[in-house]
DSSP file (Angstrom, degrees, kcal/mol; ACC not computed):
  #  RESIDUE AA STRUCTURE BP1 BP2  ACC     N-H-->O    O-->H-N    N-H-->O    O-->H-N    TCO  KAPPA ALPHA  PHI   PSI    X-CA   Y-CA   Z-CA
    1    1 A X              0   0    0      0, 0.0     4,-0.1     0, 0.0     0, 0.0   0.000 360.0 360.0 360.0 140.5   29.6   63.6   -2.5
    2    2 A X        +     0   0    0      2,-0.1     2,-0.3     0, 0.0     3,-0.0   0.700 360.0  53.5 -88.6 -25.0   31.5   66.0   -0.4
    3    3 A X  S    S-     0   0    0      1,-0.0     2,-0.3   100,-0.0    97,-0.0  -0.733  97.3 -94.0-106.2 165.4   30.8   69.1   -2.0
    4    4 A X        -     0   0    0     -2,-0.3    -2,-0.1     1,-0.1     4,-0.1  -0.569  49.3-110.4 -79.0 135.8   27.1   70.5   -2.9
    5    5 A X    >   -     0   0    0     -2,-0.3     3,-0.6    -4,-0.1    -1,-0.1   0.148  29.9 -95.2 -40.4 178.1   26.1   69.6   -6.3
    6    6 A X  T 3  S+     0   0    0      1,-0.2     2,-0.8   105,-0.0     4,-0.1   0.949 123.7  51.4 -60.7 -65.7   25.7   72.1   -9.2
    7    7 A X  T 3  S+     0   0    0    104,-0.1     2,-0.3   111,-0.1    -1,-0.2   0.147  99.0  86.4 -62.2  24.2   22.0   72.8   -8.9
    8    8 A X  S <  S-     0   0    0     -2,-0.8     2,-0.3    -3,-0.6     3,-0.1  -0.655  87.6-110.9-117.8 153.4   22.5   73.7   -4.7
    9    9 A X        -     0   0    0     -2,-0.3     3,-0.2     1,-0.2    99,-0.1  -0.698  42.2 -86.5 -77.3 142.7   23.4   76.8   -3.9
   10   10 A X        -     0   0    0     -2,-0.3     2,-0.4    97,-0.2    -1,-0.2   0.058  56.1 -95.8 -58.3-168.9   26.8   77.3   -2.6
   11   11 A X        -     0   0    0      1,-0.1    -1,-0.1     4,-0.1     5,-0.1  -0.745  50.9 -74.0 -96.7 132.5   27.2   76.8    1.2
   12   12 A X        -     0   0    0     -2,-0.4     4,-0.5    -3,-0.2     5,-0.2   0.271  35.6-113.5  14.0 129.9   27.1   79.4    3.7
   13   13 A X  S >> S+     0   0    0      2,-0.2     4,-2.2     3,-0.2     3,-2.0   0.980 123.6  49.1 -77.7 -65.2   30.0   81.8    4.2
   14   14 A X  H >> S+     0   0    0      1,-0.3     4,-3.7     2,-0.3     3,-0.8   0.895 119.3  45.5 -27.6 -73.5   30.2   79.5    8.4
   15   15 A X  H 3> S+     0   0    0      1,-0.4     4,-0.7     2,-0.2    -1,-0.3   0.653 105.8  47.1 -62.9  -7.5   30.0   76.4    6.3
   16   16 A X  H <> S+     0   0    0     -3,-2.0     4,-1.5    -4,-0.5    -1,-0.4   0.782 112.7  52.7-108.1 -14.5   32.2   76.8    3.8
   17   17 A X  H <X S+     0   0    0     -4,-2.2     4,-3.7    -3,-0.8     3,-0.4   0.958 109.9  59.2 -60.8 -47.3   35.0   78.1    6.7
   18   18 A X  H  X S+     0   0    0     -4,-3.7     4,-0.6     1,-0.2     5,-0.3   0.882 108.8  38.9 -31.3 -94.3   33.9   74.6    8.3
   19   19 A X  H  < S+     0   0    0     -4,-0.7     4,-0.5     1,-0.2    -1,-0.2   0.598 109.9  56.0 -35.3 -28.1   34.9   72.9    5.5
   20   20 A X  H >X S+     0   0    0     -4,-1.5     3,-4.0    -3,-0.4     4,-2.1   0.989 106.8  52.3 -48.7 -71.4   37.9   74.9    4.9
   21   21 A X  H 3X S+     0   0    0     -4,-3.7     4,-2.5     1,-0.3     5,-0.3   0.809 111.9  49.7 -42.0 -56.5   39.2   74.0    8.8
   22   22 A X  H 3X S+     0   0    0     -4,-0.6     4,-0.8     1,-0.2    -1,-0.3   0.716 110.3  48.7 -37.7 -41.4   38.6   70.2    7.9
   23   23 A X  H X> S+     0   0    0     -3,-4.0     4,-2.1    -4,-0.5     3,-1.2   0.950 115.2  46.5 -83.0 -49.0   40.6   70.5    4.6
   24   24 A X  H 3X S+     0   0    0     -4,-2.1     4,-2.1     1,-0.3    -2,-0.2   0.799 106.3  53.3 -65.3 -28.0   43.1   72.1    6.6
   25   25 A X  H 3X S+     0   0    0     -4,-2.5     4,-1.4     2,-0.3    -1,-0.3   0.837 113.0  48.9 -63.1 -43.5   43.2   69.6    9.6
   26   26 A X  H <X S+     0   0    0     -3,-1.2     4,-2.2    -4,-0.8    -2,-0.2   0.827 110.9  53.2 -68.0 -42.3   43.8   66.7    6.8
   27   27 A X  H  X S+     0   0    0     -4,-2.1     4,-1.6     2,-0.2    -1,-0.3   0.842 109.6  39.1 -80.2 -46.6   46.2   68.7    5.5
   28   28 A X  H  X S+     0   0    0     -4,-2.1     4,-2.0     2,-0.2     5,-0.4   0.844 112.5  64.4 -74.7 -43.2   48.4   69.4    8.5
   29   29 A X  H  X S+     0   0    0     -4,-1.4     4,-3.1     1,-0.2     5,-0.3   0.947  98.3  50.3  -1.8 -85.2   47.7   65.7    9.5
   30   30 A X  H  X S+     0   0    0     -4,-2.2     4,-1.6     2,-0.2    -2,-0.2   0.874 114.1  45.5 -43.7 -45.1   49.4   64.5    6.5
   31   31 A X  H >X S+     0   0    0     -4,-1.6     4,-2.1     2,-0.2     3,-2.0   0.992 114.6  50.4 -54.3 -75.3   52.8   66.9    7.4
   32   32 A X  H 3X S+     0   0    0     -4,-2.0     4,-2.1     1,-0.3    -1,-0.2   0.861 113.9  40.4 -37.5 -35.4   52.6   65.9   10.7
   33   33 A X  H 3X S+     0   0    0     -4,-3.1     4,-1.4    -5,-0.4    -1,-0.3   0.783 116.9  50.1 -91.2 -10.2   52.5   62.2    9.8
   34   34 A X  H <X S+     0   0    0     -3,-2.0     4,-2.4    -4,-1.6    -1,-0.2   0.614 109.9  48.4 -93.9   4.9   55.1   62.6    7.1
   35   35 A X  H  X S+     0   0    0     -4,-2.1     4,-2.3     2,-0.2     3,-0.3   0.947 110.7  59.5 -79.1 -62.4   57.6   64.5    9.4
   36   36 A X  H  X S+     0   0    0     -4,-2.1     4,-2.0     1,-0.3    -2,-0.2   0.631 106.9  40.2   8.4 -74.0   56.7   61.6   11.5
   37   37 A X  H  X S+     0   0    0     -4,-1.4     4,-2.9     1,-0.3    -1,-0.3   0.907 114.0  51.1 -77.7 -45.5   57.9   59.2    9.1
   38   38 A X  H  X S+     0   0    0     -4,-2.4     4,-2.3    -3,-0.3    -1,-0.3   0.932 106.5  60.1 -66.5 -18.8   61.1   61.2    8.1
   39   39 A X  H  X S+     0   0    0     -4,-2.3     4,-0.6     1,-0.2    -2,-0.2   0.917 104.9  48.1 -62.8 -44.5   61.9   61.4   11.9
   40   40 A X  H >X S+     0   0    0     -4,-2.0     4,-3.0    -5,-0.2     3,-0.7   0.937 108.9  53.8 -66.4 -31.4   62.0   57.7   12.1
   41   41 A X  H 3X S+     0   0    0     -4,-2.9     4,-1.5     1,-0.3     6,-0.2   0.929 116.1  33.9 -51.8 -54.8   64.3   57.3    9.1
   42   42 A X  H 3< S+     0   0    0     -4,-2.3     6,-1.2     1,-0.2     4,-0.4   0.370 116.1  49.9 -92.6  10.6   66.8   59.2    9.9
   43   43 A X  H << S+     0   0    0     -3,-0.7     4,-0.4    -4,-0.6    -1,-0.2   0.769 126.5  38.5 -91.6 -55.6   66.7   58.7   13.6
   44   44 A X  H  < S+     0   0    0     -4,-3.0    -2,-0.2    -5,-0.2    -3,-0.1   0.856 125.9  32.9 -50.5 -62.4   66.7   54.7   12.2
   45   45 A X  S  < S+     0   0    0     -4,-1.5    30,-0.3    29,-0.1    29,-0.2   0.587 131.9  24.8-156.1 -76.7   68.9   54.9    9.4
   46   46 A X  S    S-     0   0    0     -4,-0.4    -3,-0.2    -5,-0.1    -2,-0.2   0.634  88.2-126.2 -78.9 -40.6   71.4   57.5   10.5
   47   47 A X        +     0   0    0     -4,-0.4     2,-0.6     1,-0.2    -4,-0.2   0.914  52.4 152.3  84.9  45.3   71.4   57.5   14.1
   48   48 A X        -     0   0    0     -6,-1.2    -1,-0.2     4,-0.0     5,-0.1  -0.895  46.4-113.7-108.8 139.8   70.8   61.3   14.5
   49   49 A X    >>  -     0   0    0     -2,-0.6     4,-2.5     1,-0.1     3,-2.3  -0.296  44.2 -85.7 -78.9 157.1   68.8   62.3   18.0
   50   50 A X  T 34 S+     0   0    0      1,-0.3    -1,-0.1     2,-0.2    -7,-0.1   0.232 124.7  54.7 -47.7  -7.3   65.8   63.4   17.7
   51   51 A X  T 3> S+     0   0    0      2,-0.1     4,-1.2     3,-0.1    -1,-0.3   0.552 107.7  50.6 -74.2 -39.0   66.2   66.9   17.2
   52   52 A X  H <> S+     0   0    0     -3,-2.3     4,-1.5     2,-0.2     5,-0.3   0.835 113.6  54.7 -82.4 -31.3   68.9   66.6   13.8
   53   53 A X  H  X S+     0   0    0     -4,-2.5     4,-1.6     1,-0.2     5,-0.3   0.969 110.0  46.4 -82.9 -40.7   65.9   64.0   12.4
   54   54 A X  H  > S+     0   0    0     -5,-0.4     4,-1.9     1,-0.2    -1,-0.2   0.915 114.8  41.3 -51.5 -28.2   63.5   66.6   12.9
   55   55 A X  H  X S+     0   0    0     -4,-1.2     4,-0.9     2,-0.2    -1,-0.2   0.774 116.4  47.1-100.6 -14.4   65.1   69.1   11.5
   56   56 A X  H >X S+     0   0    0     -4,-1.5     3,-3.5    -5,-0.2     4,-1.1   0.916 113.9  52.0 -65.1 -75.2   66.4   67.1    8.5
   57   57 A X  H 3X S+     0   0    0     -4,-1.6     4,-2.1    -5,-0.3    -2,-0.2   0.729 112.8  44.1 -47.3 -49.4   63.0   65.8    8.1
   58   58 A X  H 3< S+     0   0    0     -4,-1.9    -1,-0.2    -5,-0.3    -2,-0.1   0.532 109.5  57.0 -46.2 -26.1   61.5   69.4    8.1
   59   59 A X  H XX>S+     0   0    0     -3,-3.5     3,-1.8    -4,-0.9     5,-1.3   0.964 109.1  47.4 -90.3 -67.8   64.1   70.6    5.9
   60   60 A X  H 3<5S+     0   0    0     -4,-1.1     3,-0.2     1,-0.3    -2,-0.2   0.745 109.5  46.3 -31.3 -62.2   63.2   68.1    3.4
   61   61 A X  T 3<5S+     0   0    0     -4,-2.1    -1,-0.3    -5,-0.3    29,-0.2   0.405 107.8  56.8 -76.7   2.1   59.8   68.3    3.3
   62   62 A X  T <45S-     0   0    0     -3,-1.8    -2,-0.2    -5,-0.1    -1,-0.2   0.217 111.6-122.9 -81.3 -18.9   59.8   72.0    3.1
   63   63 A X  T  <5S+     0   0    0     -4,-0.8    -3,-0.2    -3,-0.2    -2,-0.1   0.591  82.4 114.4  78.3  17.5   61.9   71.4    0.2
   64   64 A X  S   <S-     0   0    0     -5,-1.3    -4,-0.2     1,-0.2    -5,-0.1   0.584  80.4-122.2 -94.1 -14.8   65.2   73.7    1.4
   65   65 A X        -     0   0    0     -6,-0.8    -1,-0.2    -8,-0.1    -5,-0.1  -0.186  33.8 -40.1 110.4 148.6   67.0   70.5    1.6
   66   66 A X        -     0   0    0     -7,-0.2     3,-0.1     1,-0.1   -10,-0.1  -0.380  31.7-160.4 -75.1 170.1   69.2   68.0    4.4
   67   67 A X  S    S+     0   0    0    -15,-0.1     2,-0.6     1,-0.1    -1,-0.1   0.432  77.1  62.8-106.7 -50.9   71.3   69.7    6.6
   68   68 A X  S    S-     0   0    0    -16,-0.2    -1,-0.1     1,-0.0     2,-0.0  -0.893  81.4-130.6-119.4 136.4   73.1   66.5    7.2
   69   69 A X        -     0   0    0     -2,-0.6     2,-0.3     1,-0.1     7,-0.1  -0.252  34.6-125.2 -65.2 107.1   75.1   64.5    4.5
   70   70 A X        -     0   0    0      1,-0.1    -1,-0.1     5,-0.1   -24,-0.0  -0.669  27.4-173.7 -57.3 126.0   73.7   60.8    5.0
   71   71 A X        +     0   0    0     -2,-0.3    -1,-0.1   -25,-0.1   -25,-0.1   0.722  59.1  73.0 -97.4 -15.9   76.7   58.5    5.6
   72   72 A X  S  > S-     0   0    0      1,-0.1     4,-1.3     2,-0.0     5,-0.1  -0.457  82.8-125.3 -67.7 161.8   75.1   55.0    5.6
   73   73 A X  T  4 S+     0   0    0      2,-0.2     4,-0.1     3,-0.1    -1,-0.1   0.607 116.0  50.1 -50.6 -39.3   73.8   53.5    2.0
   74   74 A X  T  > S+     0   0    0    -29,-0.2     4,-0.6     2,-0.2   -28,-0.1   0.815 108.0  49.1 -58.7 -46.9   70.6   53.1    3.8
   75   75 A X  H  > S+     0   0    0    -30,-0.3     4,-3.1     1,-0.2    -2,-0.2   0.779 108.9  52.8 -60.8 -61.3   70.5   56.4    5.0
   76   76 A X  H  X S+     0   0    0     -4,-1.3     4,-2.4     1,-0.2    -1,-0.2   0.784 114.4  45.1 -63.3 -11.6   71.3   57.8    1.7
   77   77 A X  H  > S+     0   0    0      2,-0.2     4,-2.8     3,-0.1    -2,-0.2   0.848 105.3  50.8 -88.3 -35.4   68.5   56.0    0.3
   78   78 A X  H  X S+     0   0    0     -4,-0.6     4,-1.5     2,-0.2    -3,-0.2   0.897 110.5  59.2 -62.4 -52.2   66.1   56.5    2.6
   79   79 A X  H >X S+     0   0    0     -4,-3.1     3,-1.2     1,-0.2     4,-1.1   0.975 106.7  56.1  -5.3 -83.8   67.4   60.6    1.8
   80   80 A X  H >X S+     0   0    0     -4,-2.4     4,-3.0     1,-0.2     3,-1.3   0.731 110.9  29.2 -33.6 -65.4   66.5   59.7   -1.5
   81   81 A X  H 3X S+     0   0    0     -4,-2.8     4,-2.4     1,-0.2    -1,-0.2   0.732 114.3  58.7 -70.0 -15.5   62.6   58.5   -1.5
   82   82 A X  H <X S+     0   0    0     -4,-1.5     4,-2.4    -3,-1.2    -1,-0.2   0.754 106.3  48.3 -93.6  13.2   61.5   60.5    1.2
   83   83 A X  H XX S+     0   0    0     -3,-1.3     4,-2.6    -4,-1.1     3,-0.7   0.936 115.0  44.6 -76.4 -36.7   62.6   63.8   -0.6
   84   84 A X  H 3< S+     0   0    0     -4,-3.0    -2,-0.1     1,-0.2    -3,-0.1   0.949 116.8  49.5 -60.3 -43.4   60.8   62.4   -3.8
   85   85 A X  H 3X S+     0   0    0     -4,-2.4     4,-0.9     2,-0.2    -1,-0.2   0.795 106.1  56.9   6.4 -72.5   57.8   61.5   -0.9
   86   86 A X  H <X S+     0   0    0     -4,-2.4     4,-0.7    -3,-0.7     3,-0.3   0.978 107.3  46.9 -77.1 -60.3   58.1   65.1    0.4
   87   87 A X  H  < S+     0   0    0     -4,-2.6    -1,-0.3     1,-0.3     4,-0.2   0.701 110.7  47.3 -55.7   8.7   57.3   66.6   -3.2
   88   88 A X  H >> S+     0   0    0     -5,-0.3     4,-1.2     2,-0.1     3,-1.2   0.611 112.3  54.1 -99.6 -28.2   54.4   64.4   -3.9
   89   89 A X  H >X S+     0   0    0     -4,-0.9     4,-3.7    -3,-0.3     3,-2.9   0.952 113.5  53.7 -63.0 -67.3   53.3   65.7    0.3
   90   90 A X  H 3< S+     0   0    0     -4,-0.7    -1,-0.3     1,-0.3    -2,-0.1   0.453 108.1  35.3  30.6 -75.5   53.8   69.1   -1.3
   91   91 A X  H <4 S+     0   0    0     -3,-1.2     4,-0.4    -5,-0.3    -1,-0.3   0.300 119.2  60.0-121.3  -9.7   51.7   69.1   -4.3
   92   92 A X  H <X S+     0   0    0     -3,-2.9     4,-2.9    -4,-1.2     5,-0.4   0.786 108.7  43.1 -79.9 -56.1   48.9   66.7   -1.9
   93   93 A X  T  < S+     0   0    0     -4,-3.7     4,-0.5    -5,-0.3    -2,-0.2   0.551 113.8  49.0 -85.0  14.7   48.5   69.3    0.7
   94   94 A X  T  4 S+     0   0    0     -5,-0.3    -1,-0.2     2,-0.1     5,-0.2   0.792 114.2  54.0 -89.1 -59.3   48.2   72.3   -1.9
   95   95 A X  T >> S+     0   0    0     -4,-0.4     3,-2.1     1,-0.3     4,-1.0   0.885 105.5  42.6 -64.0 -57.1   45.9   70.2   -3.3
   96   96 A X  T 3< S+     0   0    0     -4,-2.9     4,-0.4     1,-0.3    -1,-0.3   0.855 119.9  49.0 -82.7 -28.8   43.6   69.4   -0.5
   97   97 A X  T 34 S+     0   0    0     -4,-0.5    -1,-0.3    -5,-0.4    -2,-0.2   0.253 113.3  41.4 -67.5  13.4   43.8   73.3    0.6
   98   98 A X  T <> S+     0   0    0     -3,-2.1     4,-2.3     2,-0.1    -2,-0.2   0.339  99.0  73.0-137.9  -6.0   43.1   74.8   -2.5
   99   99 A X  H  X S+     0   0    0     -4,-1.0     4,-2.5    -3,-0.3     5,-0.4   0.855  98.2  50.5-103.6 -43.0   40.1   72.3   -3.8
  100  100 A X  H  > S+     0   0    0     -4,-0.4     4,-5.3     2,-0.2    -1,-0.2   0.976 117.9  39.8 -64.5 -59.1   37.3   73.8   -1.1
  101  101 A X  H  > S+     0   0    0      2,-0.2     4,-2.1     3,-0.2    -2,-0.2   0.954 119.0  48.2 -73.8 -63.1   38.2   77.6   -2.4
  102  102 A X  H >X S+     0   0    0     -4,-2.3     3,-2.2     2,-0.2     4,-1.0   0.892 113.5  50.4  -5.0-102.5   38.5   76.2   -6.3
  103  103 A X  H 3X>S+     0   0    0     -4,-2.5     4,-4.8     1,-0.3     5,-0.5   0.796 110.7  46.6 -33.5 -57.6   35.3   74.6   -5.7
  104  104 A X  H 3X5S+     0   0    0     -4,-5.3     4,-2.4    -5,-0.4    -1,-0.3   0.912 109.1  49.4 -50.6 -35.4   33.7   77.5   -4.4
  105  105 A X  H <X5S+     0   0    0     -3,-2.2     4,-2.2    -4,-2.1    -1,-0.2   0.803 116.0  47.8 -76.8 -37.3   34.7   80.0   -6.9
  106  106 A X  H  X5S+     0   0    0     -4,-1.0     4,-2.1     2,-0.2     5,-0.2   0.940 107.9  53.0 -62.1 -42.0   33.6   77.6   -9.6
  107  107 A X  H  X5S+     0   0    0     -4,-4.8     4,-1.4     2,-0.2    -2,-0.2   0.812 111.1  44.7 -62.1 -42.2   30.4   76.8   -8.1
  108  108 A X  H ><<S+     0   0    0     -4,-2.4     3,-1.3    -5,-0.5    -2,-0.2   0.988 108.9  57.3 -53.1 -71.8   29.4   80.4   -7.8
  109  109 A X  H 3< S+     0   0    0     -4,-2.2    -2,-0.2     1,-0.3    -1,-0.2   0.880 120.7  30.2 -27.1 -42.8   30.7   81.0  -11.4
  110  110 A X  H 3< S+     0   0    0     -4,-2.1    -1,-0.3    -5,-0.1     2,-0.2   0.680  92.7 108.5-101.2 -16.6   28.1   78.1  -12.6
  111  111 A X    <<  -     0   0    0     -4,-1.4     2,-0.2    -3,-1.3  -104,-0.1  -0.563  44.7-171.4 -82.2 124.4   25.2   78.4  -10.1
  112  112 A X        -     0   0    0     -2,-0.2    -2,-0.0     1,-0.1     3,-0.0  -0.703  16.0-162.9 -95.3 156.6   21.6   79.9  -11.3
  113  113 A X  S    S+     0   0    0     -2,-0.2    -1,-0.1     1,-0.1  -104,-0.1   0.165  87.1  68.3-119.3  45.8   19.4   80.5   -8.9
  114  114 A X  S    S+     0   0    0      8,-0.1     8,-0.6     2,-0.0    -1,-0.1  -0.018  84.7 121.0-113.6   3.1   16.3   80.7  -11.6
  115  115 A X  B     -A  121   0A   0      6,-0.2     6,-0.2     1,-0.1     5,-0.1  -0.222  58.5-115.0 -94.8 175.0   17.0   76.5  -12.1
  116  116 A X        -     0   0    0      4,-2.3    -1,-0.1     1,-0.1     6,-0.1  -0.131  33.6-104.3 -67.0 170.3   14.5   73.2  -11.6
  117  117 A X  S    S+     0   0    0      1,-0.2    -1,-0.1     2,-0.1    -2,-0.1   0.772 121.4  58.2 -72.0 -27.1   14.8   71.0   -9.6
  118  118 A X  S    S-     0   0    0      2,-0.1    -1,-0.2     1,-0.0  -111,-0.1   0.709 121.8-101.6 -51.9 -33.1   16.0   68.7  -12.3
  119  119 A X  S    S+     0   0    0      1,-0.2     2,-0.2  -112,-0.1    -2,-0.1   0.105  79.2 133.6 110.4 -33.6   18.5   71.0  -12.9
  120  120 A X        -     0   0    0      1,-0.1    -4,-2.3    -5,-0.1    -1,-0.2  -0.491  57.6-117.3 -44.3 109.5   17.2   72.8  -15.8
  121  121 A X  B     -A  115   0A   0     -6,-0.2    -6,-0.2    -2,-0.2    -1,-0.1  -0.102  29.1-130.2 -69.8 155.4   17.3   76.6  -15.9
  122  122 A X              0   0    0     -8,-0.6    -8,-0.1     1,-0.2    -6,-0.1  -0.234 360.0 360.0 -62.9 170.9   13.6   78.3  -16.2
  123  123 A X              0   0    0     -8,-0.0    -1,-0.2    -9,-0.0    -2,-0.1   0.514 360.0 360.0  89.6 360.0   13.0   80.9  -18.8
């Protein structure tokens, strides 16, 4: 399990930035590697140098949108799935940054520190 169980007390204000940095490294990982991937398409695809497929690909996955009009069938296609791609990348890295902080806020909401070991509160 990655996170501390219910009956643990939550982690350490150091550890729980730790974990944060991790989530956030995963998360910039995934951008990087999906810029990655739109950089090849349209570099592939279109034939745009390597600056107009970054910044299409950046635009895209930021969600603001192509700058340049694909003219190939391939190209437009390619358009097509990696915008729907870039909104799933979107709603992933939200996901994997927001889940540590979530976690925490729940886990304080729900954590005694009167319980067993079982789990069971005293009293």
């Amino acid at each position: 399990m990655i996170y501390e169980p219910r009956h643990l007390p939550p982690l350490p204000r150091s550890l729980f930035l730790r974990r944060l940095a991790l989530h956030g490294g995963a998360a910039t990982g995934i951008v990087l590697a999906s810029l990655a991937i739109g950089m090849a398409g349209y570099a592939a695809w279109e034939h745009l140098s390597p600056l107009d497929a970054f910044l299409n690909a950046a635009m895209i996955l930021s969600g603001m949108g192509p700058l340049h009009a694909p003219q190939s069938s391939a190209g437009k296609l390619f358009a097509g799935i990696y915008a729907l791609y870039s909104g799933f990348v979107v709603l992933i890295t939200a996901g994997i940054i927001g889940a540590p902080v979530v976690h925490r806020m729940m886990h304080k909401f729900h954590w005694q520190e009167d319980m067993d070991d079982d789990g069971r509160a005293n009293g």
